[in-house]
N, C-alpha and C positions, 0 to 999 in steps of 0.2 A: 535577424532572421533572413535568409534568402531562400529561393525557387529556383527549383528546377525544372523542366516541364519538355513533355516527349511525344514525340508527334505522332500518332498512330496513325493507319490506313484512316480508323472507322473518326477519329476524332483526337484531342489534345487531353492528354494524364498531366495533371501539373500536384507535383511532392512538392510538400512543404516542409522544411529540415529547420527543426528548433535548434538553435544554439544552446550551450551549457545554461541553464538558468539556474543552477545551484548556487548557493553564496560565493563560493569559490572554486578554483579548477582541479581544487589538488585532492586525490581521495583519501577519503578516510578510514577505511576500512582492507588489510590486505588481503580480508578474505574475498576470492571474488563476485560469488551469491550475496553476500551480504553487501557490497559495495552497490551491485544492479538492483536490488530493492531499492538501496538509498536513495539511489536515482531515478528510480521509478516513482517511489512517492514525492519525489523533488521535480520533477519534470511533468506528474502526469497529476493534477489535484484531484481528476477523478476517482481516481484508489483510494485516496484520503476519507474521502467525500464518501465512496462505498465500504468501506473499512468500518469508519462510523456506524452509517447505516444497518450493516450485523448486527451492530451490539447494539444499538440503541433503538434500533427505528425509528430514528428521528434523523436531518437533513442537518449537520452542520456545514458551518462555508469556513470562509479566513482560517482554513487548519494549518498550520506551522509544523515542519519536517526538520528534527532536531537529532543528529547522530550522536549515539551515547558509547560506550566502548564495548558494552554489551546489547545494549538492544536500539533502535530506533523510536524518538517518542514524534506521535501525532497530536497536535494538540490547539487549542485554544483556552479562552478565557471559561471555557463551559465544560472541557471535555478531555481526558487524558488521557492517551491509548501509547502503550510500549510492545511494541513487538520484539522479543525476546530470543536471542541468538542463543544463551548457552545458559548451562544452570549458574554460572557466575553470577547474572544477571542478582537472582536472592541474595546473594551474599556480598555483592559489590555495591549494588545500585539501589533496591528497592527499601532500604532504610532511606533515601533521598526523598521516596517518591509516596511511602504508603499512606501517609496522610492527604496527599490530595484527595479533592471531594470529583466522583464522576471517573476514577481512574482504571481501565481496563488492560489488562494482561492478555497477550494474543501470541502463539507460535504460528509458523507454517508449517515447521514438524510436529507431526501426530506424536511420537515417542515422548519429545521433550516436552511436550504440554501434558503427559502422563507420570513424570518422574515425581519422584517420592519428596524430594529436595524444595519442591513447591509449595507443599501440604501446610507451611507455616506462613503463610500469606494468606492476607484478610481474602482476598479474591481469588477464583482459581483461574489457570489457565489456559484458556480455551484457542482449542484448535480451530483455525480456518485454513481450509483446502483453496490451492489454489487456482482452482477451478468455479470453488465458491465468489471468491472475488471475482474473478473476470466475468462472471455471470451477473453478477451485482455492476459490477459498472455497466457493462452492458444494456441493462436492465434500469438503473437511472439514469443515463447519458442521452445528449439533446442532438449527438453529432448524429449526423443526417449519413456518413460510410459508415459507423459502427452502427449503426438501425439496419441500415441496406445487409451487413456482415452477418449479422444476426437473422436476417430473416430468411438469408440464402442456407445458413445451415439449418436451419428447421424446415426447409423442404426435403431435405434427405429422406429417402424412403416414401413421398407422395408420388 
């Protein structure tokens, strides 16, 4: 990790710039949305952590960000969540997967969490906006700028 840090008039801004903390540097994914997901839920455990929290309402920690050739899984010893890139995902992957106990099916496209090709999966699923997550983290995060971030835009319009 290093800092950077910039001197204002009024006082001192110091960025803090995370290094790659993904297992390794090399991407997995050539598409490149699906690539910045991967690295958001690898870099940022609070998404993980609020992702959870939709489907469950409950708070899990130690989640593990695993890329699969169709969907991304979040998971632990308690809890399974695959976010699903394409309908491939049914017919490649979720024979691997449908016996886990706790296991959730999520898009962030609306269309493809409606497709018909899903309809034979124990689970259905479910769309989250992604506006819903960054409100969820938002919403359970301790960081002291994203509380300040949040609370400037809900003065809008006072």
């Amino acid at each position: 990790m290093f800092y950077v840090s910039h001197l204002l008039s009024i006082g001192t801004i110091t960025f803090e710039i995370k290094l790659n903390t993904m297992e390794n540097n090399q991407w997995f994914y050539s598409d490149f949305n699906r690539q910045l997901h991967y690295m958001l839920f690898c870099e940022q455990p609070e998404f993980c952590i609020a992702l959870a929290y939709l489907l469950t309402f409950k708070e899990y920690q130690n989640l593990k960000v695993t890329p699969h050739k169709f969907s991304i899984e979040i998971s632990n010893e308690d809890i399974h969540i695959f976010i699903i890139h394409t309908v491939f995902f049914q017919q490649q992957e979720y024979e691997n997967v449908k016996q886990l106990k706790n296991v959730h099916f999520v898009s962030f496209n609306n269309q493809l969490a409606e497709m018909h090709e899903f309809n034979e999966m124990k689970s259905e699923v479910k769309f989250i906006s992604k506006m819903m997550l960054t409100s969820t983290v938002e919403a359970l995060t301790e960081n002291i700028l994203i509380n300040a971030i949040t609370q400037f835009k809900e003065t809008d319009g006072l």
